[in-house]
C-alpha positions, -999 to +999 in steps of 0.1 A: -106+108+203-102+073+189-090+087+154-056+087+173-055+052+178-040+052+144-010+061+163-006+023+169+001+016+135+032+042+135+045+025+175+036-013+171+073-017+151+090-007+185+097-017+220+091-053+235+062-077+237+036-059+257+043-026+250+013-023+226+001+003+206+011+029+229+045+019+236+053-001+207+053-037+200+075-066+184+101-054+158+099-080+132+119-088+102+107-071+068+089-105+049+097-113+016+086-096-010+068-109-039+067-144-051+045-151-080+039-188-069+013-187-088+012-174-124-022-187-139-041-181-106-028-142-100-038-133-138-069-151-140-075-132-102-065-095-125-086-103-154-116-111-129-107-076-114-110-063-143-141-079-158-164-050-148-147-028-176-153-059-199-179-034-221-152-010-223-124-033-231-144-052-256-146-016-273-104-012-267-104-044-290-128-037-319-107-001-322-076-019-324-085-045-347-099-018-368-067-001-368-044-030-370-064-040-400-066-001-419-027-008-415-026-049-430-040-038-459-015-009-468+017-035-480-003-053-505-024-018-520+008-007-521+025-037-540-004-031-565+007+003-569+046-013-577+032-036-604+013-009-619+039+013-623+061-014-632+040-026-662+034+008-672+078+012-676+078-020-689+048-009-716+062+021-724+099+002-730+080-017-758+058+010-769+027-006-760+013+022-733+026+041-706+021+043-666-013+049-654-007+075-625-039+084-621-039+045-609-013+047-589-027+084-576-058+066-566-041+036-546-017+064-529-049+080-519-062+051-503-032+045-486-034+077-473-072+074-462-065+038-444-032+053-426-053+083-414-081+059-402-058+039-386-040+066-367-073+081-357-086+047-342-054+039-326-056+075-308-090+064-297-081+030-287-052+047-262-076+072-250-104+043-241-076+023-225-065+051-207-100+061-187-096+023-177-064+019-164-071+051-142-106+039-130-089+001-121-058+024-104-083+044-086-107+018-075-073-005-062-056+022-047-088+027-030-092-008-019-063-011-001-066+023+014-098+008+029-084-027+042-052-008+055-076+004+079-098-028+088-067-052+090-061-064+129-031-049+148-012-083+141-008-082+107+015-047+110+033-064+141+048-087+115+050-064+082+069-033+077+053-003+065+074-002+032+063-036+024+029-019+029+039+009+009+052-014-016+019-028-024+001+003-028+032+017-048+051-002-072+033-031-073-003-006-079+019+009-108+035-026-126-004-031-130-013+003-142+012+003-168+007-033-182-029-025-183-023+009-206+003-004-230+006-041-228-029-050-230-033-028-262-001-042-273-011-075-269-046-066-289-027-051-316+003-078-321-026-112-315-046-092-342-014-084-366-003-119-368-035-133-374-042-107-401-005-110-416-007-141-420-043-141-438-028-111-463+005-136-471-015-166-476-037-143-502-004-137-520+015-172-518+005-200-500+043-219-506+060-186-490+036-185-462+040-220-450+078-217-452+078-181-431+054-202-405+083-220-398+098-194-377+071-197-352+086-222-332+120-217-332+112-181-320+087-194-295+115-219-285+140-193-276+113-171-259+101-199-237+139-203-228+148-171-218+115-165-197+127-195-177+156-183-172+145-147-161+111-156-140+135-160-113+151-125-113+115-110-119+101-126-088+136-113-068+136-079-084+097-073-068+109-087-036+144-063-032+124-033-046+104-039-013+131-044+007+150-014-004+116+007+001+112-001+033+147+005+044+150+039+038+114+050+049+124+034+082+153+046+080+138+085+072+114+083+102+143+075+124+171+097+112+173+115+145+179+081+163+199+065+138+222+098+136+221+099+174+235+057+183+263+066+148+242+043+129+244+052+096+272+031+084+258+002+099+218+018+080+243+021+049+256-016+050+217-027+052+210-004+025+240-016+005+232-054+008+197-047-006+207-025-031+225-048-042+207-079-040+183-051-066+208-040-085+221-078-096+185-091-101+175-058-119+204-067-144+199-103-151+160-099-155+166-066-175+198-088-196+174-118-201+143-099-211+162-080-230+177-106-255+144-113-269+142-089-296+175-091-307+170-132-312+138-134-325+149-105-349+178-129-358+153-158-363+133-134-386+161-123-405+169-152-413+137-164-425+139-130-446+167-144-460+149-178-469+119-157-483+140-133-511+159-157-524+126-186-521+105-153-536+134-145-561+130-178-574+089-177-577+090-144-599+118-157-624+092-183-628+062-156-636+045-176-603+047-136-586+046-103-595+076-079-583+048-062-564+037-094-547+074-102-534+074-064-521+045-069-502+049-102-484+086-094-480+071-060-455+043-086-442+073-110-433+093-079-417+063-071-400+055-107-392+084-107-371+076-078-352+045-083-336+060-118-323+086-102-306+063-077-292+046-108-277+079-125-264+087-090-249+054-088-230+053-124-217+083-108-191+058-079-187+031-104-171+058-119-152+063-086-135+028-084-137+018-115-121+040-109-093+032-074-085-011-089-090-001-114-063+009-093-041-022-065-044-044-094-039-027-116-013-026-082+011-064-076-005-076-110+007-055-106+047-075-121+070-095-088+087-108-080+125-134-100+134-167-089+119-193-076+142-229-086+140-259-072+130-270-069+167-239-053+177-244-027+205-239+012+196-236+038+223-259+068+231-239+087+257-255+111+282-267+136+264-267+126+229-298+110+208-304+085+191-334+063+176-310+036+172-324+002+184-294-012+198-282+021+217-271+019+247-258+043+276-224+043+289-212+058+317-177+043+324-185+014+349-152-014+332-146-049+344-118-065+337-127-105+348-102-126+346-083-113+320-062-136+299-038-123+267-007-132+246+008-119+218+022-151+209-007-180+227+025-199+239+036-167+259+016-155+280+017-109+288-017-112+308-027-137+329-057-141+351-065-099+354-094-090+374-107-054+385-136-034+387-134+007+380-165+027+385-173+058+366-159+089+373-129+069+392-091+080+386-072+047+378-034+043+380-014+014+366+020+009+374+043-016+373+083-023+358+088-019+321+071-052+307+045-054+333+017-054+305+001-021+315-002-009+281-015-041+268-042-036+295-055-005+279-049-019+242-069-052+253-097-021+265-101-006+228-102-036+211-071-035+195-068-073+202-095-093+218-085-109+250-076-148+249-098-153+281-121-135+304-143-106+293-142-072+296-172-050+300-183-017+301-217-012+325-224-048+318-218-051+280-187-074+268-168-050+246-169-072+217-207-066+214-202-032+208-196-016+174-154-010+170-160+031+159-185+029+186-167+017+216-135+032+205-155+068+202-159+063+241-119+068+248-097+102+241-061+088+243-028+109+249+002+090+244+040+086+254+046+088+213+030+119+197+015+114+166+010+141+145+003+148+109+013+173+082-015+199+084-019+232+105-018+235+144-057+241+144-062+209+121-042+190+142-060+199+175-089+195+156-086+161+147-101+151+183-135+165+171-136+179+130-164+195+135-154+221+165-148+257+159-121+277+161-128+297+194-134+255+205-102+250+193-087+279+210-104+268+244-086+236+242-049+246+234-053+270+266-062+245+289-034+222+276-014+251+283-006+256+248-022+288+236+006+310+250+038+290+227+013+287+199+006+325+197+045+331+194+048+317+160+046+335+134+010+324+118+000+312+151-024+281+145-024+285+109+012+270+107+020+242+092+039+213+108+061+197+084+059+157+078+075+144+105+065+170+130+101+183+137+093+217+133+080+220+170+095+204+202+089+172+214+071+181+245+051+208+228+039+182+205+029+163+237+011+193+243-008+196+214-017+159+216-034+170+248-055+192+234-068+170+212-077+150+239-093+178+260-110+190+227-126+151+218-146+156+253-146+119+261-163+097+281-133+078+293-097+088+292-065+069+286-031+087+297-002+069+290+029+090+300+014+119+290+036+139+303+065+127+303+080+148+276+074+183+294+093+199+322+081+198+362+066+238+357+045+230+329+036+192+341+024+212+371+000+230+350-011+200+325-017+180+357-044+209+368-056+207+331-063+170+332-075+171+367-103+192+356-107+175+323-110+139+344-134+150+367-168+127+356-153+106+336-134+073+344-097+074+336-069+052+334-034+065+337-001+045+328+025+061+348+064+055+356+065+085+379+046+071+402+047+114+421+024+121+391-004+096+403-007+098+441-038+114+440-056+091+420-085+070+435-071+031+421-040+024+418-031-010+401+003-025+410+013-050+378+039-072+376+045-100+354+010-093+339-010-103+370-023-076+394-003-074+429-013-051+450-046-025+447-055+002+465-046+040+471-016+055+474-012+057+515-027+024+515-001+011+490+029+027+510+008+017+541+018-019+534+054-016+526+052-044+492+057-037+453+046-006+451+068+006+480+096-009+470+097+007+436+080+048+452+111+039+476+136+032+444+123+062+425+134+086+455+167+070+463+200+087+460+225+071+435+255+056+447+285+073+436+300+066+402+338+070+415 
């Protein structure tokens, strides 16, 4: 049953160094969240992400230039319409004619025709840009879905799962939304500027040149404020991560935070980043907001310049009254467009940083690739025309095993034993011992810093991962269970069994007769966190799974240590007839639970003290002795 190694990923926050994936491992501190160290680098890294939809986005940009340009042209038709009627009010005034509307009819039409156009291109544009932004969110969503599950074990000893969460979250939906509205923004403001300004210099050169001056002095106080604000952008990403990961750590422990009174310390932590979002949500927000509002001052001002500079041009008969109208709604729209821009250029800050951060947890370094030789396994019955198949029947080495979490400290050293198949193995040890890390060194979950481990004569890093870890069925201290029906949960050992299958399996894990008490029976649904159900018959259904996944080797850890001494009784006759032909290893504190097995490894300190069986153990009156003896021992009084 490896799917349940993915247990490890839920555990490895918890416990002590050597705990592992089945008693947790280092809690470390949440990282930082996003920096965007480097601008240029993370958008040039998103436009190459993107470059596959370059056919698609090149069509984005001719319907927006299409539209943008059916719009240019409607100011100046319709300052042609203003100086016909005006001539025709000025003809009739001297009795020389009267106002052509069927003219002015005509250009109103045209208006109408270019607006509709417009409006129909723009619909299409948004619709185009759309379809992308939802195959790019797809396809990334995807991605990291998929490295999630080929990063090493490491990587989520030293990151928390909000930050994760983070990545796949917010920082997935900065980029969706800059894609489906900044990027068409960007098209339609790049292509409204350059088309404004062709339509003014049409109508006056002189006027043109002096709104050009705004340019700068806008682009001055944009590049100001972005300076200002790239800071609080960068912290805003980083505390948004923070804050996520906080209270999903904080959900999947209520029980234990409730139980230790920790919720006022859990509020304080919450607070601090809270507010550490809250005052960098404000500035960034403050700062990107100002940019309209000044670069709308700067425009107004050159509005200013133009009507009285335009006043001045049409008492001299060098414009027409419908010329001023239309460049004075070119200059207003001018303006527009370059604040859009300003606005965005905060938008790819965000942008940048929350890019960065897909990509930097895109490009983690991975496991350790396997190569195109690497050994696949054809177990006893099954077939296979696979060339590099090979039998397994549970013969495991351990020769001079050597592993650290951290190479400096050492949770392994030296390890050495031999476990044929079909034999019962026991390790035990005090809390720290490395046991666990023993079993996680045996799936793979890290590769060992010395010595080899084999299984009949095949180093387990030959071996395909899904392979070798298809050999173990694994029942752990920590139940891991997911939001789904009984059935589907027991099924998760092997998806393919049946439902009598099913039902075969719950009633050797002696969980048939609690099951059938509910009121849908297998059908029901455990909630999210599993709560719904006790915790040992969760460790029950766990079992199950186990017993279900029929697997060549097992690994116990605990297993039942959440379940009373009636029911233990049972589970132990369960597993006894489940282990029979298959080489197990047990991790067990209660060393009563273990004294029939055939191997029993005594660790301490990560070395192996003492082997043997249980009467031999006791026999020689060491470690293991000394802790069967401590484990039987009356309590001295507490008064």
């Amino acid at each position: 049953m490896s799917r349940e190694t993915r247990k490890t990923e839920e555990t490895i926050r918890q416990g002590v160094p050597g705990r592992g994936p089945m008693g947790g491992g280092r809690a470390m501190a949440m990282l930082p969240g996003a920096r965007a160290k480097d601008f240029k680098g993370s958008i040039g890294k998103l436009l190459a992400y993107v470059g596959r939809y370059k056919a698609a986005i090149l069509a984005v940009w001719l319907l927006a230039v299409v539209s943008t340009v059916f719009t240019i042209l409607g100011p100046k038709l319709l300052g042609r319409a203003t100086d016909t009627l005006l001539t025709g009010i000025l003809s009739r005034i001297a009795g020389t004619g009267d106002v052509d509307f069927n003219k002015i009819g005509g250009i109103i039409l045209i208006l109408l025709g270019l607006y509709g156009i417009s409006a129909l291109f723009s619909y299409l544009q948004g619709f185009v840009m759309s379809g992308i932004t939802a195959k790019i969110t797809f396809r990334m969503r995807n991605e990291i879905s998929e490295k999630m599950h080929r990063l090493p074990l490491k990587y989520y000893d030293k990151t928390t799962h909000g930050e994760v969460l983070s990545r796949i979250t917010n920082d997935v939906d900065t980029i969706t939304q800059t894609m489906n509205q900044s990027m068409t923004q960007i098209i339609t403001s790049v292509t409204s500027i350059a088309g404004i300004t062709i339509m003014m210099f049409s109508i006056s050169w002189q006027l043109t040149i002096a709104a050009l001056c705004i340019i700068p002095v806008s682009m001055s106080a944009v590049i100001a404020i972005v300076r200002r604000s790239q800071k609080h952008f960068k912290n805003q990403q980083k505390f948004i991560g923070k804050v996520n990961g906080h209270v999903e750590e904080m959900l999947a422990g209520h029980i234990v935070v409730k139980a230790f009174c920790g919720e006022e310390e859990s509020a304080k932590t919450f607070e601090g980043y809270n507010e550490g979002l809250y005052k960098s949500a404000w500035k960034a927000n403050f700062l990107s907001g100002l940019m309209m509002p000044v670069t709308g001052f700067i425009g107004n001002l050159a509005y200013v310049a133009i009507c009285i500079l335009g006043g001045y041009y049409a008492a001299n008969g060098a414009m027409t009254v419908g010329g001023i109208q239309s460049f004075i709604q070119y200059i207003r729209s001018f303006t527009h467009p370059i604040s859009q821009v300003a606005n965005i250029s905060n938008v790819l800050q965000q942008t940048a940083a929350a890019a960065e951060r897909v990509f930097e947890f895109l490009e983690e370094e991975e496991e350790a690739g396997e190569g195109e030789n690497a050994l696949s396994v054809r177990g006893p019955d099954a077939k296979t025309n696979e060339e590099n198949a090979v039998p397994v029947a549970g013969h495991v080495v351990f020769n001079r095993v050597s592993f650290g979490y951290d190479p400096e400290k050492p949770v392994i050293r030296d390890f050495s034993a031999s476990i044929r198949p079909g034999q019962k193995i026991a390790i035990v040890g005090p809390t720290g011992a490395g046991k666990t890390t023993i079993v996680k060194l045996l799936m793979r979950f890290y590769d060992v810093s010395g010595g080899s481990i084999t299984i009949d004569g095949h180093d387990i890093r030959t071996f395909r991962r899904q392979d070798l870890r298809s050999l173990f069925g694994m029942v752990l201290q920590d139940t891991w269970l997911f939001g789904g029906t009984i059935a589907d949960n027991i099924r998760y050992g092997r998806l393919d069994a049946t439902d009598e299958e099913v039902e075969k399996a719950a009633a050797a894990a002696q969980v048939d007769h609690f099951v059938r008490t509910f009121p849908d029976g297998y059908r029901m649904v455990l909630n999210e966190s599993s709560d719904n159900v006790s915790q040992g018959q969760k460790q029950l259904l766990t079992i199950a799974r186990a017993i279900l996944a029929d697997p060549q080797i097992l690994i116990l850890d605990e297993a039942t240590s959440s379940v009373d001494t009636r029911t233990e009784i049972l589970i132990q006759k369960a597993m006894d007839n489940l282990m029979k032909g298959r080489t197990s290893f047990v991790i067990a504190h209660r060393l009563s639970t273990i004294r029939n097995a055939d191997l029993i490894l005594v660790m301490n300190s990560g070395d192996i003290v003492e082997q043997g069986s249980h009467e031999q153990l006791l026999a020689k009156g060491g470690f293991y002795a000394q802790l069967y003896a401590s484990q039987f021992e009356a309590p001295e009084p507490a008064f």
